[in-house]
C-alpha positions as CSV (number, residue, x, y, z in Angstrom):
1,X,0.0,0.0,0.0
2,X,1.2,3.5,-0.8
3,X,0.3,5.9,2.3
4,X,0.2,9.6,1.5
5,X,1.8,12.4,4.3
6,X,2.0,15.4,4.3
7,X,5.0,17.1,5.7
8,X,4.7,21.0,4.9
9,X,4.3,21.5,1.2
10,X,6.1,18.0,0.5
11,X,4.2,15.1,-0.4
12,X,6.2,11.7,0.8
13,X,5.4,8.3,-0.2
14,X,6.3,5.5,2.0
15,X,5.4,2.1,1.4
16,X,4.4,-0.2,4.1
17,X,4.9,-3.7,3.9
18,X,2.6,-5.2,7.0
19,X,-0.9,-4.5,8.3
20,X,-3.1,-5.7,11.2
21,X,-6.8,-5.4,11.4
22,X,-8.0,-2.2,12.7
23,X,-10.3,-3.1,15.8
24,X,-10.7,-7.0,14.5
25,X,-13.2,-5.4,11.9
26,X,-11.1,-4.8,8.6
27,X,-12.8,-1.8,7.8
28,X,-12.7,2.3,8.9
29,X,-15.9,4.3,9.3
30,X,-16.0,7.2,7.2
31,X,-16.7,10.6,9.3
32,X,-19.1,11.5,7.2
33,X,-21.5,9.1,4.7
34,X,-21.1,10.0,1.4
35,X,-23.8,9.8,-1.3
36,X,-24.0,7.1,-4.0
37,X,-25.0,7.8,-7.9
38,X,-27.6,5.1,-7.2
39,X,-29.2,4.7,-3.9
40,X,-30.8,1.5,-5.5
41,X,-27.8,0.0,-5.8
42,X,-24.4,-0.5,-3.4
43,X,-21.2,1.0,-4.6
44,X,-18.2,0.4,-4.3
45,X,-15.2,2.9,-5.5
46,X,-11.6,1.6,-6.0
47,X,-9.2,4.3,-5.3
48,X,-6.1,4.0,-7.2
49,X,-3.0,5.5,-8.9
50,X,-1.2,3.7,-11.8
51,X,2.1,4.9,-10.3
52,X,1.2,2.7,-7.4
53,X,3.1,-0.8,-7.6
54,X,0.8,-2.0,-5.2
55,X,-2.3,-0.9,-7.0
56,X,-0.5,-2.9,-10.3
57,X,-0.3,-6.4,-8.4
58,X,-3.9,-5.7,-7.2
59,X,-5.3,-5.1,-10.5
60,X,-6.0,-9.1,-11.7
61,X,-7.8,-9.3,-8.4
62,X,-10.1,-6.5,-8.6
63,X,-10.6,-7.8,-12.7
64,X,-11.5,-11.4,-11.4
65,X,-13.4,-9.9,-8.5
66,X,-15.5,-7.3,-10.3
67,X,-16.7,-10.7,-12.7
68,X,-18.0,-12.4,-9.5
69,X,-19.9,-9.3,-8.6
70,X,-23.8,-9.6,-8.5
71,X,-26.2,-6.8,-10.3
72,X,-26.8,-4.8,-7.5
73,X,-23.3,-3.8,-7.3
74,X,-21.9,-0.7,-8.9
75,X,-18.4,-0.6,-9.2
76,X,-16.6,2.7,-9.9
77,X,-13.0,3.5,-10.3
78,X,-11.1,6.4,-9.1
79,X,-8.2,8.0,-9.9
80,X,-7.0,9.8,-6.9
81,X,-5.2,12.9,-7.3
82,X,-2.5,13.4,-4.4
83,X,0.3,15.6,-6.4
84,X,0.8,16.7,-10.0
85,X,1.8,13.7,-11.3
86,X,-1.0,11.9,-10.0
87,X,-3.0,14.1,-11.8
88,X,-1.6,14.1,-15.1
89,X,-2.3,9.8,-14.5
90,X,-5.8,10.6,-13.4
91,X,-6.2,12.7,-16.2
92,X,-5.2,10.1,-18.6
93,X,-8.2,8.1,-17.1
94,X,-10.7,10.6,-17.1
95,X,-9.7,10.8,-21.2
96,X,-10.2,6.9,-21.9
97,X,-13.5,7.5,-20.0
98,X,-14.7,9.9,-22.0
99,X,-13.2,8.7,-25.2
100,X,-14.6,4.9,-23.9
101,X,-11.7,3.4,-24.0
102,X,-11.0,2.7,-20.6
103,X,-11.1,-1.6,-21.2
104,X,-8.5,-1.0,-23.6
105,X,-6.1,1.1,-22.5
106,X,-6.6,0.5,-18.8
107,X,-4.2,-2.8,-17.9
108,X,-1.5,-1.5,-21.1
109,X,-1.3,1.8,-19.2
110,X,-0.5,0.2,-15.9
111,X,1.7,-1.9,-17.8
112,X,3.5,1.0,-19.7
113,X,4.1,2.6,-16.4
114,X,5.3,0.0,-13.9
115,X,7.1,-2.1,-16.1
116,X,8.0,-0.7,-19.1
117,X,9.0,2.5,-16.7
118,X,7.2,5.1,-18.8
119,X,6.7,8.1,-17.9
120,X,3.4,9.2,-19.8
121,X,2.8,12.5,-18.1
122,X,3.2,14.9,-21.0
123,X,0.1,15.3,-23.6
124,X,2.1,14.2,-26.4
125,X,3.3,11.2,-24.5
126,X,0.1,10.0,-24.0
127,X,-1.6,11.2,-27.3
128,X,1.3,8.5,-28.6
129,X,-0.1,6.1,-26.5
130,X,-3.4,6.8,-27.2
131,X,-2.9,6.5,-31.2
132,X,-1.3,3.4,-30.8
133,X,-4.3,2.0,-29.0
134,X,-6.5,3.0,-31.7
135,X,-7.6,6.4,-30.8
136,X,-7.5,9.2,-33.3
137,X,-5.4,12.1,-32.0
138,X,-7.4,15.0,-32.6
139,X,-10.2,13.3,-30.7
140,X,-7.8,12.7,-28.0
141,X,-6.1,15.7,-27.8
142,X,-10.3,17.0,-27.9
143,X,-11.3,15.0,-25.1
144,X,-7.8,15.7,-22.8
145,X,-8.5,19.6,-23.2
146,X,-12.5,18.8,-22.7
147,X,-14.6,20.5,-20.2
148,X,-15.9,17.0,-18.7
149,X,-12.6,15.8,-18.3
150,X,-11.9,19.0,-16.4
151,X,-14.6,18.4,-14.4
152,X,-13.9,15.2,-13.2
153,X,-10.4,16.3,-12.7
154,X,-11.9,18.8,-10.3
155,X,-14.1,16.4,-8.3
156,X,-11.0,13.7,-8.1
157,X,-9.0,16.4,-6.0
158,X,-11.8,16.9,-3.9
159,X,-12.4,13.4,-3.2
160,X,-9.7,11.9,-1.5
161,X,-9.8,14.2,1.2
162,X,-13.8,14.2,1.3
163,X,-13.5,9.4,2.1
164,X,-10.1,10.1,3.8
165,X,-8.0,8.4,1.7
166,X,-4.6,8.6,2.8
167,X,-3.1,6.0,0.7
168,X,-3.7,3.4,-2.2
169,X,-5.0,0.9,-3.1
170,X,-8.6,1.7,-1.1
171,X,-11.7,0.4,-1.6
172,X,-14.9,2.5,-0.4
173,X,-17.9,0.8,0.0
174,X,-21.5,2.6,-0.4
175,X,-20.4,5.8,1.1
176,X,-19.9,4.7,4.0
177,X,-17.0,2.3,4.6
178,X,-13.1,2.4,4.3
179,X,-11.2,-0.6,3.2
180,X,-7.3,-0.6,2.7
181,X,-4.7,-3.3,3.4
182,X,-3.9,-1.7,6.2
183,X,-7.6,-2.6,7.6
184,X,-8.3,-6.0,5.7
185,X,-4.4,-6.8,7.2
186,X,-3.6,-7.4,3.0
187,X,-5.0,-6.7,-0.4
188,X,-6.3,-10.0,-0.8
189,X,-7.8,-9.3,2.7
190,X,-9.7,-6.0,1.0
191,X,-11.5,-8.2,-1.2
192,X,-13.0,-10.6,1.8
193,X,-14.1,-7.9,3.6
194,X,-15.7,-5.9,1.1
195,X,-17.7,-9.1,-0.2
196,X,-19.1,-8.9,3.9
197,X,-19.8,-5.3,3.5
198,X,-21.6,-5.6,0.4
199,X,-23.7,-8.6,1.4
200,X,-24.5,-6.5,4.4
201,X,-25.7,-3.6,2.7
202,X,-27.9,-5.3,0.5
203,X,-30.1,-6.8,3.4
């Protein structure tokens, strides 16, 4: 897991390698419930940055996982924006999203960037990996610059603060639960405990 914290004006990542269950429960209450897109439904957002190594290995879990997952689930990803670079990564989602590319670009991006050691932050840099995933480059370079993609760019800076995320990967679970594998004791931990929290909040 990669925590976030804040020293002054510095962002420092450090990377912590074991967990124990907070209060035997695996889970954090939010402070404050947050609302769902679909109060019919329970959601559950995946908090994540594709600089995150940890977020990588987790990403064939959460693929399997979210196939298991029945329809009263809603599953949402979420870029979280912690520094600039973050957001030039989140950005490149919010693109693929509105360009609906995001199941074809999602795992090579990941890939590109943990083990190919790209850096993808520049425009051009990712219009070239855009194009070479199919994607015209005027219509990329339309969508990158859009207002939507703004907007969501907006919202993702507002969010991490707003669930108290502090650190990737983090699973949030219908506004109202915190899930991280410093909670569920490890990522494949975060997966049990979610599949609890979801079959509790659709009784």
């Amino acid at each position: 897991m990669l925590k976030i914290i804040k020293t002054g004006l510095a962002l420092s990542l450090f990377i912590f390698t074991s967990f124990s269950f907070a209060a035997g429960q695996g889970y954090e209450n939010l402070k404050a419930i947050q609302p769902t897109q679909d109060t019919d439904k329970v959601e559950v957002i995946e908090f994540f940055w594709y600089g995150c190594p940890h977020c990588y290995k987790f990403e064939p879990e959460i693929e399997a996982w979210k196939a298991t997952l029945p329809e009263n689930v809603t599953f949402i990803r979420q870029p979280a924006v912690f520094s600039s670079l973050w957001g030039k990564h989140a950005k490149a989602y919010f693109t693929a999203e509105v360009l609906g590319v995001v199941d074809k670009v999602h795992a090579d991006f990941f890939h590109a960037i943990q083990v190919k050691k790209e850096k993808l932050a520049s425009e051009e840099d990712l219009a070239d990996f855009f194009v070479a995933h199919g994607v015209d480059k005027a219509a990329f370079h339309d969508a990158y610059n859009s207002f939507i993609v703004d907007t969501k760019m907006r919202q993702a800076k507002a969010m991490g603060p707003r669930y108290g995320i502090t650190g990737v990967p983090a699973l949030v679970v219908n506004g109202k639960y915190l899930v991280n594998a410093r909670s569920a004791s490890n990522k494949g931990g975060m997966i049990k405990v979610v599949n609890e929290l979801i079959a509790q909040e659709s009784n």
